[in-house]
N, C-alpha and C positions, 0 to 999 in steps of 0.2 A: 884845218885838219882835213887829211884825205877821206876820200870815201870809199876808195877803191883797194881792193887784195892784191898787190903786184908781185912781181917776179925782179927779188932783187940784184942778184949777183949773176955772174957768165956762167958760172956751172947750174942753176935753176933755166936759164936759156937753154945750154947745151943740151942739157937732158932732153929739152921740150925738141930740138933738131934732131937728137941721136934718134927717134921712133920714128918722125919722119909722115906722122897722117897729119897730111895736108891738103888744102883747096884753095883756091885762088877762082876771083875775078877781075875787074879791071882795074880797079883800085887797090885790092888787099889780098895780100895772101895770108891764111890761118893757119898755125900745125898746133897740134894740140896732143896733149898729152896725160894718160889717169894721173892722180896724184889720192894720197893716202889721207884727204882730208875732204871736210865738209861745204867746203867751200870751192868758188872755179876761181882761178887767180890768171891776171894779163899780165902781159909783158906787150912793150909797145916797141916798133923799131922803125927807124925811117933811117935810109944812111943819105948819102952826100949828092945821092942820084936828083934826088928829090929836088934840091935846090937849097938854098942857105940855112942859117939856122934859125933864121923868122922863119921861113917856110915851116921846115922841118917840125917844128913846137907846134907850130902850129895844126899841122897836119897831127902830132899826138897827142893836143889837146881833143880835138874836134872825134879823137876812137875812144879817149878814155870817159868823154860824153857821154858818148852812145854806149858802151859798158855801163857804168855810171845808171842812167836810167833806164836798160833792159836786164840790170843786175838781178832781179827777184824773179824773170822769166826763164837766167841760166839754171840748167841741169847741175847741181855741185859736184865737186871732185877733178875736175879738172883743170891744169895749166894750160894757156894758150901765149901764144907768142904771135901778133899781127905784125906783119911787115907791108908798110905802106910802100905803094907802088907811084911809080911820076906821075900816071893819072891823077894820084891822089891831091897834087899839087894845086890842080887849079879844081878841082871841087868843091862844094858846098857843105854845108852839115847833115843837112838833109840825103845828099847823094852818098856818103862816106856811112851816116847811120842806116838806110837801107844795106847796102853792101855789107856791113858788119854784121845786121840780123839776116840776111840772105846766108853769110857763111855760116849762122851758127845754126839755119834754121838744115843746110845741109849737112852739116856735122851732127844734126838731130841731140844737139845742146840747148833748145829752145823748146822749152815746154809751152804745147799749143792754146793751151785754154788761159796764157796770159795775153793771148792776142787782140 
């Protein structure tokens, strides 16, 4: 069973692009979007850039991780959609879960006293 709130179809993606607030580092970029619920729900994207489809799984294994167990620190209400960057390819778990709580901690979707 999963653990995670995803974003399942193109049009819950699109919405999360049409608004368009986003940040990027070197590994990930975030746009994120309100949504009318109590919960923050991901969407993960790696495309072709990345490198094969071992890579790629790979690489959206290792953000829904870091989701995964920074989920009770997320602010609710919001859709995010990460797109992993070719940085991402040769990174570690540890480098990819700073990066994801770096963006969420500037999107100020990280409530601090879970730190």
């Amino acid at each position: 069973m999963r653990n995670i709130d995803g974003l399942k179809n193109n049009s819950q993606f699109s919405r999360v692009y049409k608004l368009r607030r986003s940040l990027a580092n070197s590994y990930l970029i975030m746009y994120i979007a309100p949504n009318d619920m109590e919960v923050s729900r991901i969407g993960i994207s790696a495309s072709k850039k990345i490198g094969n489809s071992v890579v790629r799984h790979r690489v959206s294994r290792l953000v829904r991780e870091a989701y995964r167990l920074h989920k009770e620190a997320l602010v609710g209400g919001y859709d995010m959609v990460v797109v992993a960057r070719p940085d991402a390819a040769q990174s570690g778990y540890s480098q990819i879960e700073e990066a994801y709580v770096n963006l969420l901690k500037r999107h100020k979707l990280y409530r601090a006293e879970q730190e």
